[in-house]
C-alpha positions in Angstrom: 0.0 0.0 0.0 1.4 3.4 -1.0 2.2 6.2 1.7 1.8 10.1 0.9 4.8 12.2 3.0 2.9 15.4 4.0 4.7 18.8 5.1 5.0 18.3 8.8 4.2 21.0 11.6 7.7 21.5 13.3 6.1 24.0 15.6 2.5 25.2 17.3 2.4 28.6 14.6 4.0 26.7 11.4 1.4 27.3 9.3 3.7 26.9 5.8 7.2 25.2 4.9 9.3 25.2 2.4 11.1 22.1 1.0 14.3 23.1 0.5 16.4 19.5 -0.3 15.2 16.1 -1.4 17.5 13.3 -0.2 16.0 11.0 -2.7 15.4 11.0 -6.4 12.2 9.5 -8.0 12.6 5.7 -7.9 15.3 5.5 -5.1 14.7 3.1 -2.5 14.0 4.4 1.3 14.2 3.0 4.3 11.6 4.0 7.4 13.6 6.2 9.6 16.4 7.5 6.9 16.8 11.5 6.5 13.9 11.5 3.1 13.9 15.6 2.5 14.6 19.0 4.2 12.2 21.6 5.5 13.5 25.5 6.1 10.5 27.5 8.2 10.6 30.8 8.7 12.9 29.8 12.5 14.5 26.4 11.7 15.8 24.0 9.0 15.0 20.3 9.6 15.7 17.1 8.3 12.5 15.0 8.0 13.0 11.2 7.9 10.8 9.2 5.9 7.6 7.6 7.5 8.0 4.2 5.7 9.9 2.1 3.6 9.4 1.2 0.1 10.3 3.1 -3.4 10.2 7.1 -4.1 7.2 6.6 -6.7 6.5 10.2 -6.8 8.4 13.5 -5.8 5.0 16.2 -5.8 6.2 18.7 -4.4 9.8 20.1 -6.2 12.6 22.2 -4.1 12.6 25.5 -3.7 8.4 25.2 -3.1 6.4 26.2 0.0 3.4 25.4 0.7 0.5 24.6 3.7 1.2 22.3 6.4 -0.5 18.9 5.0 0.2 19.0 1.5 1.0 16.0 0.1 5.0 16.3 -0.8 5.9 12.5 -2.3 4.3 9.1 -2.7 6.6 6.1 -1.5 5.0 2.8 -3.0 5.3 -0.8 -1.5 6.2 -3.6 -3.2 4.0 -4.8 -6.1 2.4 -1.4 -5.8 1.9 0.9 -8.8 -0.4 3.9 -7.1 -1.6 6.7 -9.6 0.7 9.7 -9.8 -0.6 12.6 -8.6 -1.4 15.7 -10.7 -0.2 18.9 -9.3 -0.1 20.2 -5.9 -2.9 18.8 -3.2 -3.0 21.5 -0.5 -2.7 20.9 2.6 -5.8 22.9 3.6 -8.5 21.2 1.9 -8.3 18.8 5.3 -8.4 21.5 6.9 -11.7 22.8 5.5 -13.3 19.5 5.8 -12.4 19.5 10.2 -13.7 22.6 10.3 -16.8 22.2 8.2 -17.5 18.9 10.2 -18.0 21.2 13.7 -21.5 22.7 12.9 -22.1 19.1 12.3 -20.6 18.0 15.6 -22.1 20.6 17.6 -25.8 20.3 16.0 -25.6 16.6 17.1 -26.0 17.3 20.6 -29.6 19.0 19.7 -30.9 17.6 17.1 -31.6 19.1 13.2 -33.0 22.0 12.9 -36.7 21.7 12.7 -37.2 23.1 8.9 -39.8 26.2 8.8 -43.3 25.0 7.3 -44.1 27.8 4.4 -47.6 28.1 4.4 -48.7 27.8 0.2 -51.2 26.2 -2.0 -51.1 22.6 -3.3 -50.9 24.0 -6.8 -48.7 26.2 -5.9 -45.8 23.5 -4.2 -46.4 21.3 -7.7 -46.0 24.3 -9.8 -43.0 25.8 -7.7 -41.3 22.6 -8.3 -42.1 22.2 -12.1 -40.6 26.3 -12.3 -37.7 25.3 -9.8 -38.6 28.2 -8.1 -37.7 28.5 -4.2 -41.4 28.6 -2.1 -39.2 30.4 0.7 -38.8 33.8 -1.9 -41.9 33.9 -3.2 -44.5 36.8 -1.1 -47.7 35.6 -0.5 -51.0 37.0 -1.4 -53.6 34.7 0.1 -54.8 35.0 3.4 -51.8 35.3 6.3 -49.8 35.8 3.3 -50.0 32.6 1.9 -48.6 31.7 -1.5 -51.1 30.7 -4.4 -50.2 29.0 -7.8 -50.8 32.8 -8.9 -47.9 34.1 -7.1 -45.3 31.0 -8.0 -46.3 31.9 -12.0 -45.6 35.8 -11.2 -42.3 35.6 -9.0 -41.1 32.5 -12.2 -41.9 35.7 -15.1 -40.8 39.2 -13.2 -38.4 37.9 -10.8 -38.0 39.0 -7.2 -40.2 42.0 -6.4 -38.5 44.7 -5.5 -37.1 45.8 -1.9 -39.7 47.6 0.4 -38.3 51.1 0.6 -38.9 54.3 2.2 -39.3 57.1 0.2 -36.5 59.3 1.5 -34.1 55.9 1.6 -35.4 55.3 -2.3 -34.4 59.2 -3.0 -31.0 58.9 -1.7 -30.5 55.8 -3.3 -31.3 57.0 -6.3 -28.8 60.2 -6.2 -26.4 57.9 -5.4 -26.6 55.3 -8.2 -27.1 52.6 -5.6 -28.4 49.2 -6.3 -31.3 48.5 -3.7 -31.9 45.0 -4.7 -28.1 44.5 -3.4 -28.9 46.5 0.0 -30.4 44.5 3.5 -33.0 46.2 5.6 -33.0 46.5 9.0 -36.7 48.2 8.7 -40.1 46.2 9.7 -40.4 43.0 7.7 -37.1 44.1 6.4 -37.5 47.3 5.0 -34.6 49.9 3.6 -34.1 52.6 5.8 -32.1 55.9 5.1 -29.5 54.2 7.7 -28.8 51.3 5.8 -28.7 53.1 2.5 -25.5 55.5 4.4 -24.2 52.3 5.7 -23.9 51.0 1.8 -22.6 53.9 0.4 -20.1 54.1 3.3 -18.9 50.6 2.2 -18.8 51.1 -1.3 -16.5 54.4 -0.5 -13.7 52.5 1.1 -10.7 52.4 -0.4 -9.2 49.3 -1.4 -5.9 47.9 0.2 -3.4 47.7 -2.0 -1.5 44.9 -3.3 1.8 44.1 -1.5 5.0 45.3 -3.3 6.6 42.2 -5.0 10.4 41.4 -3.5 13.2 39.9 -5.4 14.6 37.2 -3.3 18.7 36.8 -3.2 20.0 34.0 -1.4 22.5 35.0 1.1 25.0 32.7 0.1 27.9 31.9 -2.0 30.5 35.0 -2.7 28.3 37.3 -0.9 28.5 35.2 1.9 32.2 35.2 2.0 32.6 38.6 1.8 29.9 39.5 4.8 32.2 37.3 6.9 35.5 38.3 5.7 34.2 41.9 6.3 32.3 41.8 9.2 35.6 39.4 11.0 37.9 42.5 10.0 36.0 45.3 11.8 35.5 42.8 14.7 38.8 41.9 15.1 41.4 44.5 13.9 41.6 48.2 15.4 41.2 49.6 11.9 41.7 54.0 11.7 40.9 55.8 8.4 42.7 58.9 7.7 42.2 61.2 4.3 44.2 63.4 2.3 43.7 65.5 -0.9 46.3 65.8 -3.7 47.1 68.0 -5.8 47.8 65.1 -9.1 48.0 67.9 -11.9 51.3 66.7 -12.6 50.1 62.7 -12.4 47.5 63.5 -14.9 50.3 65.2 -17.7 52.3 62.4 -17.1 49.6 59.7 -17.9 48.5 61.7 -20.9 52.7 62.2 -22.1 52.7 58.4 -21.7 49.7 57.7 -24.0 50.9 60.1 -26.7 54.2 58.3 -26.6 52.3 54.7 -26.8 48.9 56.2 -29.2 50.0 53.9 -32.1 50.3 50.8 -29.8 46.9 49.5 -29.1 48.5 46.9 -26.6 49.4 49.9 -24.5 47.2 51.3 -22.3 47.8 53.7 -19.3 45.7 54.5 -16.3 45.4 56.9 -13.4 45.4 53.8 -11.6 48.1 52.0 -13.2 50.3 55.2 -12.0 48.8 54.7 -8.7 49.5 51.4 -7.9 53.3 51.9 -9.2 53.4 54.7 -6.8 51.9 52.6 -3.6 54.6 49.7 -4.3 57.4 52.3 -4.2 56.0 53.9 -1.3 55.6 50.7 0.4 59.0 49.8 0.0 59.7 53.2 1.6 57.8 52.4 4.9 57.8 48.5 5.4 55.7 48.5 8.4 52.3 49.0 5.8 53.8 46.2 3.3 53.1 43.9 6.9 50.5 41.1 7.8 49.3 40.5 11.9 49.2 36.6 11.5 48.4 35.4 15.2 50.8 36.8 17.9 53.5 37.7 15.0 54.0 40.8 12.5 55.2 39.5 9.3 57.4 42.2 7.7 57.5 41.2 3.4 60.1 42.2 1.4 58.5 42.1 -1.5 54.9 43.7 -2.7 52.1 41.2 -3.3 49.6 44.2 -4.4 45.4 43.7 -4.7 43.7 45.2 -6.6 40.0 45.0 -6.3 37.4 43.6 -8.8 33.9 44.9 -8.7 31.6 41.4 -10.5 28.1 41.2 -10.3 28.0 38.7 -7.3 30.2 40.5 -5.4 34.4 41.9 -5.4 37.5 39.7 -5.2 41.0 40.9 -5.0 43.6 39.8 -7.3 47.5 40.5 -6.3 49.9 41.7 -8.9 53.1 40.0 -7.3 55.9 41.4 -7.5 54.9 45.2 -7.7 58.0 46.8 -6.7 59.8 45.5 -9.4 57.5 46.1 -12.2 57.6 49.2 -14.4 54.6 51.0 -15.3 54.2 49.2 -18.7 54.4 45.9 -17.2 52.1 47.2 -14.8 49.3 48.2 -16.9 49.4 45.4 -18.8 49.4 42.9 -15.9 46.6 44.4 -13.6 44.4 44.5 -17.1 45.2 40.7 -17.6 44.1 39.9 -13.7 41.2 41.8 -14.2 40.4 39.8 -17.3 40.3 36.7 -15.6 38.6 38.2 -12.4 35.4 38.5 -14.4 35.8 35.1 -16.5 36.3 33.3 -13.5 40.0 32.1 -14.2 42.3 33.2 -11.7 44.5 30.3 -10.0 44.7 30.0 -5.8 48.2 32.0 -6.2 46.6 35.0 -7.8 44.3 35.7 -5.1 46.2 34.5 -1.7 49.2 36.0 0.5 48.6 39.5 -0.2 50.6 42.2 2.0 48.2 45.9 0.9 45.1 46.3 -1.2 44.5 49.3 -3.3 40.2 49.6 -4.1 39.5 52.2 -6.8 35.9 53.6 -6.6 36.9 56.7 -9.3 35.2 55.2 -12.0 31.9 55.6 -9.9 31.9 59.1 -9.6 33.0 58.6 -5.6 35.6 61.2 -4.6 36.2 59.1 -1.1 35.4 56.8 1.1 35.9 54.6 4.5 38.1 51.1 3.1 37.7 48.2 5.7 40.8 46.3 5.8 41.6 43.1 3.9 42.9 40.8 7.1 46.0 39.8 7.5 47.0 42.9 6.0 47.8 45.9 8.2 46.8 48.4 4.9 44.4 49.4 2.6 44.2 52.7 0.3 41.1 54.1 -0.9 41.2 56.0 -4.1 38.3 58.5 -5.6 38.0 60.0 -8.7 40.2 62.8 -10.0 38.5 66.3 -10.4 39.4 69.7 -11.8 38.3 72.4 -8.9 39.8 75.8 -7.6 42.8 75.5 -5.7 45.7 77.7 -4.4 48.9 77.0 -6.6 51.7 78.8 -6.3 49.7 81.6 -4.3 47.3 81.9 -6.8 44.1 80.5 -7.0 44.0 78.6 -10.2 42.0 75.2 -11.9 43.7 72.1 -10.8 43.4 68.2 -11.0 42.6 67.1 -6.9 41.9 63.6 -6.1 40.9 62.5 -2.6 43.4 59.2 -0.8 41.7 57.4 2.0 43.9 55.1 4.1 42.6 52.4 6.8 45.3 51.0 9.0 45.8 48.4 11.3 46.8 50.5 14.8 47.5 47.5 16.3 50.4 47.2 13.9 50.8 50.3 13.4 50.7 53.9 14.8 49.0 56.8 13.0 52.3 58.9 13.0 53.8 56.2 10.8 51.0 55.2 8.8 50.4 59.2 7.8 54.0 59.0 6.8 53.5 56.6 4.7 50.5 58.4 2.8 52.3 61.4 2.7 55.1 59.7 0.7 52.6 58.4 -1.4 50.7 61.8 -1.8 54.5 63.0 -2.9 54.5 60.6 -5.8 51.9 61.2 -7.3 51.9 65.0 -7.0 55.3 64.2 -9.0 55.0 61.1 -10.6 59.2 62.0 -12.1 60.2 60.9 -8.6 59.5 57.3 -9.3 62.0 57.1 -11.3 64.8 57.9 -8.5 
């Protein structure tokens, strides 16, 4: 004999669940007791074992799908059995309905039925109300003590109801109104419409409808986005991380990036960025100040020697940094040509375990968003990270003058565990210099 697995109740208020993993495939064997599917509620995620044993005939209800406590989810069959399969979903509150449409039943039992009101009519009136089809009970009466004649049952069969006993002034307002009367109850003697239940129907008919909810797009909070809220929320929870900001003056950084493209215009496999400059600049600085180019791994700071850089990659399910190893030692050419390549394979999802481990500073770029700064949250182990906004002409004093230049905003979190602010301003400073004069790389 075939068994139907119904969603559980896992709880006095779980009214719905969602089956969010089948165990078992169509046509696997089960065995009573074994872990059959999994149910995620609005508070818990269980495993529910299966009631019986036998064969999954029938998976109803697929994953991903919620539905009432009750609904049928799977059919296991017996041996020898070959049940129907069941078309679509069977909700769970149809059983429902049925308890709760058995109570009137239940409770009636205890009195008796209902002795059924005699309506007082004609003989020829009963056989020709049930020739019409016509209900004795809304047919009015014309005989004596309102009794109803074979008359009547003909008239109410060829007019219809009659219409609702009115009173004038109810009938007037009504009819200003555009109301219905034949849809309108009275409360009146023998159920006449009064002027109060005419304001009570236009009342209702002025509310104003709820509306419908607004419809939310569902992201799972998992994969890449997952990793990230972690890594993120572990570094402000366990590093002593301090931002400070400068603004530099990178009119210089901005000739030198446009000298570099005239010189390379004819080479299409050359091409120079602000941020290409920028991350030359940091691994020199870093070199210069060895204390940022360090990693906090348990009770030990790891001085490096050399610059593993990261640089971040906004994709659409979420940012991963890739390290150009090796900064210090790479000119800008190589540079530019490198970071492009890792950001290549950032978005087609090719970059090997070395590309994106042992990093010792990040650099995140937010220029090309229109951002002229913001608050970096450090990349753990490492003790740095620089924040870099857009560069923008404005009105600055130059030479004692007040003239257009290039200004671009540097933010820089720190590790002060590591590191103390003096040093870690030093380092920015240095940085600041470089790019302000970008010829000083060079020395």
């Amino acid at each position: 004999m075939s068994v139907n697995v119904t969603m559980p109740k896992l709880g006095m208020t779980m009214k719905v669940g969602k089956v969010s993993k089948w165990y078992k495939n169509e046509g696997d064997s089960v065995e009573k007791g074994e872990n059959l599917f999994e149910v995620e509620t609005e508070k818990i995620t269980n495993k529910v074992e299966s009631p019986e044993s036998g064969t999954l005939f029938q998976v109803v209800v697929p994953e991903g799908t919620t539905v009432p406590v009750g609904t049928i989810l799977a059919v296991i069959a017996q041996a020898g059995d070959q049940p129907e399969r069941i078309e679509g979903i069977q909700a769970g509150d149809v059983v429902e309905m049925k308890a709760e449409a058995a109570k009137p039943q239940a409770a009636e039992a205890g009195t008796g039925p209902a002795e059924k009101k005699r309506i007082l009519s004609t003989p020829s009136a009963r056989r020709l109300a049930k020739e019409l089809g016509v209900d004795l009970a809304s047919v009015p009466g014309t005989g004596p003590d309102g009794k109803i004649k074979e008359a009547d049952v003909l008239k109410f069969h060829e007019e219809g109801p009659p219409a609702p006993k009115i009173t004038p002034l109810a009938a007037e307002i009504a009819k200003q109104e555009g109301l219905d009367t034949s849809k309108i109850s009275g409360t009146g003697e023998n159920g006449k419409i009064t002027r109060q239940d005419v304001e009570r129907a236009l009342a209702a008919a002025t509310v104003v409808p709820e509306e419908e909810p607004c419809k939310v797009k569902v992201i799972p909070f998992e994969g890449m986005r997952k990793v990230i809220a972690d890594n993120m929320h572990a570094s402000l929870q366990t590093a002593a991380q301090l931002t400070t900001f400068t603004e530099v003056d990178v009119t210089e950084m901005v000739r030198f990036r446009n000298l570099a493209m005239d010189e390379y215009k004819r080479d299409d496999s050359v091409k120079i960025s602000y941020n290409d400059i920028i991350v030359m600049a940091t691994a020199r600085a870093l070199m210069r100040h060895p204390i940022m180019n360090s990693t906090l791994v348990g009770e030990e700071i790891l001085v490096h020697d050399t610059v593993h850089l990261g640089i971040a990659v906004a994709l659409s399910e979420g940012l991963i940094v890739p390290k150009l190893r090796h900064a210090e030692k790479k000119n800008l050419l190589q540079i530019a040509e490198e970071v492009r390549q890792l950001a290549q394979k950032a978005r087609e999802g090719a970059l090997v375990i070395e590309e994106v481990t042992d990093g010792t500073f990040t650099i995140s770029n937010v220029s090309m968003l229109g951002m002229d700064g913001f608050t970096p949250v450090l990349n753990p182990p490492e003790t740095g990270i620089l924040g870099v906004g857009r560069v923008i002409e404005k009105p600055a004093v130059f030479e004692g003058e007040i003239t257009i230049r290039h200004m671009m905003t540097l933010s820089l979190t720190f590790d002060h565990r590591v590191v103390d602010g003096a040093p870690a301003m030093t380092f920015l400073k240095t940085l600041a210099r470089y790019l302000e004069q970008p010829l000083l790389l060079i020395t």
